[in-house]
BAPANU-468792 format. One record per atom (N, C-alpha, C): x, y, z. Coordinates in steps of 0.02 Angstrom, whole numbers, padded with zeros to 5 digits, always signed. Layout:
<sites>
XYZ...
</sites>
This chain:
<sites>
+06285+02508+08135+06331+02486+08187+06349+02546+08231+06344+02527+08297+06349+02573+08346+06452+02595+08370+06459+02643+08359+06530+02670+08403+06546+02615+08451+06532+02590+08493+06529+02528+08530+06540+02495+08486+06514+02474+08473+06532+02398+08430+06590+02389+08387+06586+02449+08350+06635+02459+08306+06698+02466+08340+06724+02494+08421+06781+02490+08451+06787+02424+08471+06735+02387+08503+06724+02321+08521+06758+02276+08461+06732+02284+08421+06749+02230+08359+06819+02245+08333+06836+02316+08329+06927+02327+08321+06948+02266+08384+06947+02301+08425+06970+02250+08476+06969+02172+08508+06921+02149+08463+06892+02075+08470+06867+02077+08542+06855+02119+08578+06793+02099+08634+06745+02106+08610+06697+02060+08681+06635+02062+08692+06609+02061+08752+06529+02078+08743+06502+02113+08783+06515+02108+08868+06527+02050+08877+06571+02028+08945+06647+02040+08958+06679+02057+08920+06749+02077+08931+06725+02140+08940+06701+02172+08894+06674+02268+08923+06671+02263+08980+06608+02228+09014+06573+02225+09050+06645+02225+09142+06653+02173+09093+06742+02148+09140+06784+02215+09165+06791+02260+09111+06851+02311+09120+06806+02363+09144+06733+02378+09126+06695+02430+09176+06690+02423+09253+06690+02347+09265+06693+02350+09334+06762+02352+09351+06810+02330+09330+06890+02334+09359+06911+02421+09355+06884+02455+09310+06908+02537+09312+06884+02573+09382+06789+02528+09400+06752+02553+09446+06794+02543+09503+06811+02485+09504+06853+02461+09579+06921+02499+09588+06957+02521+09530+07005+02552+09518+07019+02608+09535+06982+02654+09526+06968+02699+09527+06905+02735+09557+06852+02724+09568+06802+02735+09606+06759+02768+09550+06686+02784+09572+06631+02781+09528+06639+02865+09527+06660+02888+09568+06670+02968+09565+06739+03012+09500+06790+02975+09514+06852+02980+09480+06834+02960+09392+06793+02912+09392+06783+02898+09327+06751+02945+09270+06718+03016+09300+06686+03052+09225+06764+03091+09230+06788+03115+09294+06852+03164+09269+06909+03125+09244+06906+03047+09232+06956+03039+09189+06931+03041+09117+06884+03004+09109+06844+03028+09030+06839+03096+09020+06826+03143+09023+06847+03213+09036+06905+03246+09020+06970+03208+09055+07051+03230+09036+07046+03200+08993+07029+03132+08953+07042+03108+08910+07019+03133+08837+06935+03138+08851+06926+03193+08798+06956+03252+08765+06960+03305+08840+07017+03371+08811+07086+03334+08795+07129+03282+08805+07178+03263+08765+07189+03256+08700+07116+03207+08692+07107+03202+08616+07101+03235+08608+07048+03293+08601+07035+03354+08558+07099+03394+08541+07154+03416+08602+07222+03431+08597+07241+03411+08540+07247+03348+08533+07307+03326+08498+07260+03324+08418+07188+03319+08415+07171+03327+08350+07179+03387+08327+07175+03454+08373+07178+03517+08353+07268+03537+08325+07300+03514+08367+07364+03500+08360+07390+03484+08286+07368+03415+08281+07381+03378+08205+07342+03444+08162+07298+03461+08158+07233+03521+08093+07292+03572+08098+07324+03595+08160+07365+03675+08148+07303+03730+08179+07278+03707+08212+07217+03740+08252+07252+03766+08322+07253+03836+08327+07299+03875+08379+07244+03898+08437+07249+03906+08510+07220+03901+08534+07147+03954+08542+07148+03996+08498+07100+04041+08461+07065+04011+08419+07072+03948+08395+07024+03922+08336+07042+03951+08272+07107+03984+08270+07132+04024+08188+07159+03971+08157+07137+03929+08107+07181+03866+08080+07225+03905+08058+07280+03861+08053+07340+03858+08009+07373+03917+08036+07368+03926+08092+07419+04005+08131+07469+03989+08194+07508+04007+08177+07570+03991+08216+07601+04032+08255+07602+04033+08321+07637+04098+08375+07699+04115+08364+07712+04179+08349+07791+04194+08342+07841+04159+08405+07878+04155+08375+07935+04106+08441+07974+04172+08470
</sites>
C-alpha cells in the first residue's frame, strides 16, 4: 500500500475527492505557489519532529542552549 492511499484511506477519500482538492488548491493558489507551500510545509514538519527528538539546530540530540 502506497503513502497515498494509506492518507487517502485515514481520511475516507477517494480518488476523485483528491482529484477535487488538487484542482481547488490549483485555482487557489496558482500552479507556481504550490511547490513553495509544500516546501514550508515540509521544513515545518521536520521543525517540529526535530523539536519533539530534542534535536538542536546543529543536529546534537538531546542539547539544549543555555538561556
Amino acid at each position: 500500500m502506497t503513502h497515498s492511499a494509506i492518507i487517502a484511506g485515514i481520511f475516507g477519500l477517494g480518488g476523485g475527492e483528491l482529484i477535487a482538492i488538487a484542482l481547488l488548491l490549483v485555482l487557489l493558489f496558482g500552479g507556481k505557489k504550490i511547490p513553495e507551500l509544500m516546501r514550508g510545509l515540509g521544513k515545518g514538519i521536520k521543525e517540529f519532529k526535530d523539536g519533539k527528538d530534542g534535536v538542536d539546530e546543529n543536529n546534537n540530540p538531546n542539547t539544549n542552549k543555555p538561556a
